[in-house]
C-alpha positions in Angstrom: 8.6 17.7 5.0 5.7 18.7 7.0 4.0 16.0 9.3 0.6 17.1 8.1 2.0 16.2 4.5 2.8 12.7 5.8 -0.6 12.3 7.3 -2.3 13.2 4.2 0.3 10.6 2.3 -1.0 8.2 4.6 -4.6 8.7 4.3 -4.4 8.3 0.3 -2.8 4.8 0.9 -5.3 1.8 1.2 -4.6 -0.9 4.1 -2.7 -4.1 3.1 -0.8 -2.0 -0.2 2.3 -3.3 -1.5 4.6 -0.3 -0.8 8.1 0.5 -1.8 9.5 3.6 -0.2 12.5 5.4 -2.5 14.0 7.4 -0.5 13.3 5.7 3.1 15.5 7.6 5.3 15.3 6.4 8.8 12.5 4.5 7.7 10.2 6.3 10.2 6.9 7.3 7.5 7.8 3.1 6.5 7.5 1.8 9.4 3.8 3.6 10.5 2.6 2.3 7.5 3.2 -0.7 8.0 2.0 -1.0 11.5 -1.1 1.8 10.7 -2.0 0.2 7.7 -0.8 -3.6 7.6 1.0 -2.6 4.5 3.8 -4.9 2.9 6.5 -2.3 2.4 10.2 -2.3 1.9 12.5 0.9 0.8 16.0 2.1 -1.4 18.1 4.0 0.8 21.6 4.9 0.1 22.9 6.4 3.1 24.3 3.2 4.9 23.6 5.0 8.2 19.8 5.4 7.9 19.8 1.6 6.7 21.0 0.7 9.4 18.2 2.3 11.5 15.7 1.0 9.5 17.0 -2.5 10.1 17.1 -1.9 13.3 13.1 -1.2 13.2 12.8 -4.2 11.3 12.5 -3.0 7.6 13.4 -4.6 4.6 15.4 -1.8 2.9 18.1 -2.0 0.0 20.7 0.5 0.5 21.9 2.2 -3.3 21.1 4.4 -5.3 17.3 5.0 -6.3 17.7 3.3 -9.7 19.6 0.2 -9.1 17.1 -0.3 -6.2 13.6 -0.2 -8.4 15.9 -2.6 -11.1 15.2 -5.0 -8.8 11.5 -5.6 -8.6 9.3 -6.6 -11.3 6.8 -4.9 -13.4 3.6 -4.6 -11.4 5.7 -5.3 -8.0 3.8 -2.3 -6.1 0.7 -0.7 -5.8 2.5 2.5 -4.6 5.8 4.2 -4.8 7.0 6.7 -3.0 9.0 9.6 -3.4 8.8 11.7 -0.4 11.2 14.4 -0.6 13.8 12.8 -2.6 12.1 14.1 -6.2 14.2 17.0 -6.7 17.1 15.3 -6.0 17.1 12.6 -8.9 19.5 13.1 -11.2 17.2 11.6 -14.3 13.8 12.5 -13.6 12.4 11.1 -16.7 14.2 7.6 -16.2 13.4 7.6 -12.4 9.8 7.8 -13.4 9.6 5.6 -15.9 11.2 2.7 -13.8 8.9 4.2 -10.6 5.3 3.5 -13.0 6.9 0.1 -14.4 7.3 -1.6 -10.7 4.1 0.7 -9.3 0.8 1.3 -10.7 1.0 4.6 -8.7 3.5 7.1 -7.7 3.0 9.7 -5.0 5.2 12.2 -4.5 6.7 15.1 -2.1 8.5 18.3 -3.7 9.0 22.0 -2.4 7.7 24.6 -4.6 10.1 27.0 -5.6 7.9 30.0 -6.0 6.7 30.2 -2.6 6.5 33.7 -1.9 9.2 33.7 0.8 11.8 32.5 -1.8 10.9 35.3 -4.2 10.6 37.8 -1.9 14.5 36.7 -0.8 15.7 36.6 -4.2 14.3 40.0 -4.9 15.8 41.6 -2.0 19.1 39.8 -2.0 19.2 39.7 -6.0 20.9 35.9 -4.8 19.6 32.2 -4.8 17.4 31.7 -1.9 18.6 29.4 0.6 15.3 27.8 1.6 14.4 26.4 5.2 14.9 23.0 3.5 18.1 23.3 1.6 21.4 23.0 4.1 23.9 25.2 3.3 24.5 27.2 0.2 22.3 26.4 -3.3 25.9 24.9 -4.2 25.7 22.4 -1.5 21.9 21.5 -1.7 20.4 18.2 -2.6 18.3 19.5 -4.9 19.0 20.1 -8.8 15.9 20.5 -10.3 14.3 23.6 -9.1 10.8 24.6 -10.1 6.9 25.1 -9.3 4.1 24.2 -8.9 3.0 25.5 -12.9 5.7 23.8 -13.9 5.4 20.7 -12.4 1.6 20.5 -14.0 3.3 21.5 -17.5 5.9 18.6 -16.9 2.9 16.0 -16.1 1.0 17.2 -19.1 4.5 16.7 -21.7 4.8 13.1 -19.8 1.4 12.1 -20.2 0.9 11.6 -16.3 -2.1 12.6 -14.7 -2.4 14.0 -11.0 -5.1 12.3 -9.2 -5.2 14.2 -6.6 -2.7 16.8 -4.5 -2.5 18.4 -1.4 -0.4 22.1 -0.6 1.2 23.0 2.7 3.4 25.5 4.5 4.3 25.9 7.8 0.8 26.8 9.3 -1.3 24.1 7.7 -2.8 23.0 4.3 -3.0 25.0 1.6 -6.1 25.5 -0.2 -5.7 29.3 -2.2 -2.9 30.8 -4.2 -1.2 27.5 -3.9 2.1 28.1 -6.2 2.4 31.5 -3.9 1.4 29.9 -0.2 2.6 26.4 -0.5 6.3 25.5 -0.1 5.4 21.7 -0.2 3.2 19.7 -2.1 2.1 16.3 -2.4 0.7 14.6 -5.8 -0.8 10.9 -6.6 0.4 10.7 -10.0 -0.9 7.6 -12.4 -0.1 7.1 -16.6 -2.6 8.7 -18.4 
């Protein structure tokens, strides 16, 4: 993910939250929160590597799987959750939600659009799955099963009954502010129940 998408996530967070990071990684984004913004955050992380790093910054992260880690906390538990990066990757994207809006009262959220006009234009050439910037390796190797847009990502809010407070589209040169699901390869959404 871009760092001007991570400032932008930043800015839409109040000082003195209750955060809980799915997804932490190395627990950098976490741990400027928390000394940015005096928020109270703690992560789910499986990789035990990048748990270990974000011990060693002095996080309070559960390493598993995204799901057992938000079975943990109570209803109401968070004022945000995040899922930075990680969306496409969840195996249940209904359940993962659900459980995300019953421990946070909002949910903001990182995904790469698939019909950025790079990734057409490859597929049209190459008649073959684009391998994006941000996918390693073959489409059969990527993190990612759920490919869409930007359109379809609205559509799946609107079945769901979740509203998008606000959103923010980037690429490589900057925000995104016209022709987003052509320009933007990332995009970042405050979601809320309707």
């Amino acid at each position: 993910m871009y760092p001007a998408l991570y400032s932008v996530a930043a800015s839409w967070i109040g000082e003195r939250s209750r955060v809980l990071d799915l997804g932490t990684g190395e627990g950098r984004f976490l741990s400027s929160l928390i000394k940015e913004k005096a928020v109270h955050g703690e992560g789910v992380e499986k990789d035990p590597e990048l748990v270990a790093q974000c011990i060693e910054r002095g996080l309070v992260v559960h390493q598993g799987d995204i799901m057992d880690g938000l079975d943990q906390y109570a209803t109401s538990s968070f004022d945000f959750v995040l899922l930075l990066g990680t969306f496409q990757e969840l195996v249940d994207l209904e359940d993962t939600l659900e459980e995300a809006f019953r421990v946070g009262r909002r949910l903001i959220i990182a995904y790469h659009n698939f019909s950025y006009w790079r990734l057409r234009f490859e597929f049209m050439l190459k008649g073959k799955t684009p391998v994006a910037a941000f996918s390693k390796g073959s489409w059969y190797s990527s993190p990612n099963r759920h490919i869409f847009s930007i359109d379809d990502f609205e559509e799946f809010l609107a079945a769901k009954n979740i509203r998008e407070l606000r959103s923010a589209y980037f690429n490589a040169r900057g925000r995104v502010r016209f022709f987003r699901n052509l320009l933007a390869d990332q995009v970042l959404a405050e979601l809320v129940l309707s």
